[in-house]
N, C-alpha and C positions, 0 to 999 in steps of 0.2 A: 322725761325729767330724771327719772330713776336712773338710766345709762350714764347722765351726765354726772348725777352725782357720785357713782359708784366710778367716773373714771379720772374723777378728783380727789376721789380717796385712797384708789389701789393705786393705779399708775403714776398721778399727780402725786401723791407720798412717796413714790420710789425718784420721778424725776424731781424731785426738792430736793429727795436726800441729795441726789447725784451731783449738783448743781451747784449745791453747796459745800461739797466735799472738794469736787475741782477747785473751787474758791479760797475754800482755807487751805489745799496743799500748793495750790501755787503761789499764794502769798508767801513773802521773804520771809527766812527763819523758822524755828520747826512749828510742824504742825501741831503740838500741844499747848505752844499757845494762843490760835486760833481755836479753842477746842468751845470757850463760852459763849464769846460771840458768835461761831458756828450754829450754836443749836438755837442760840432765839434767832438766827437768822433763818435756820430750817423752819421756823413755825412763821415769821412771814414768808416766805417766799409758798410755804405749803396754800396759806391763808388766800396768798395772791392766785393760786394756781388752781384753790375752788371757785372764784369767785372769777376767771377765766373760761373756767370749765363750761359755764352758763351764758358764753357767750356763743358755744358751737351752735351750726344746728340741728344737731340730732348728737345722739351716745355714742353712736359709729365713729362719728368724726373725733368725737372728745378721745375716744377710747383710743382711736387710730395717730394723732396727733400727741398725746400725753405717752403712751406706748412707746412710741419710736422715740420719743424724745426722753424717756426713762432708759431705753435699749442703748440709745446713743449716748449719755452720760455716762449710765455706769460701765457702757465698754471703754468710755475714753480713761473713766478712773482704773479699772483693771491694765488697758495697755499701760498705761503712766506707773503702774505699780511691775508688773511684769518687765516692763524695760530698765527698771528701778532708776528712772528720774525720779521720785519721790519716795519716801521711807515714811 
């Protein structure tokens, strides 16, 4: 139990943020003004991704699943910034 929730809180809080961020810079127009509804949508989508977390089964799999899928967000927001599609 303890794995699961610790991998809805470190990773799953990294892959919300990421998730979320892809969302509001690819939506039309600048990103500051997605910047409010961004962040209460960070705390659902965070919300949704403890309450997934608990569907694994075991802390391996949470950890191994929320991981890659935290790793693979924020590389896609870094390459999208680096390429400078997005500002």
């Amino acid at each position: 139990m303890w794995g699961r929730a610790t991998a809805a809180a470190i990773p799953g809080f990294l892959l919300s943020a990421g998730v979320t961020g892809l969302v509001c810079w690819l939506l039309p127009g600048p990103w500051q003004s997605t910047l409010v509804p961004g962040v209460v949508a960070f705390f659902a989508v965070w919300m949704a991704a403890m309450a997934v977390a608990f569907q694994f089964r075991n802390g391996k799999r949470a950890w191994a699943w929320f991981g890659g899928g935290a790793v693979a967000s924020l590389g896609a927001l870094w390459l999208l910034q680096t390429l400078q599609w997005v500002r």
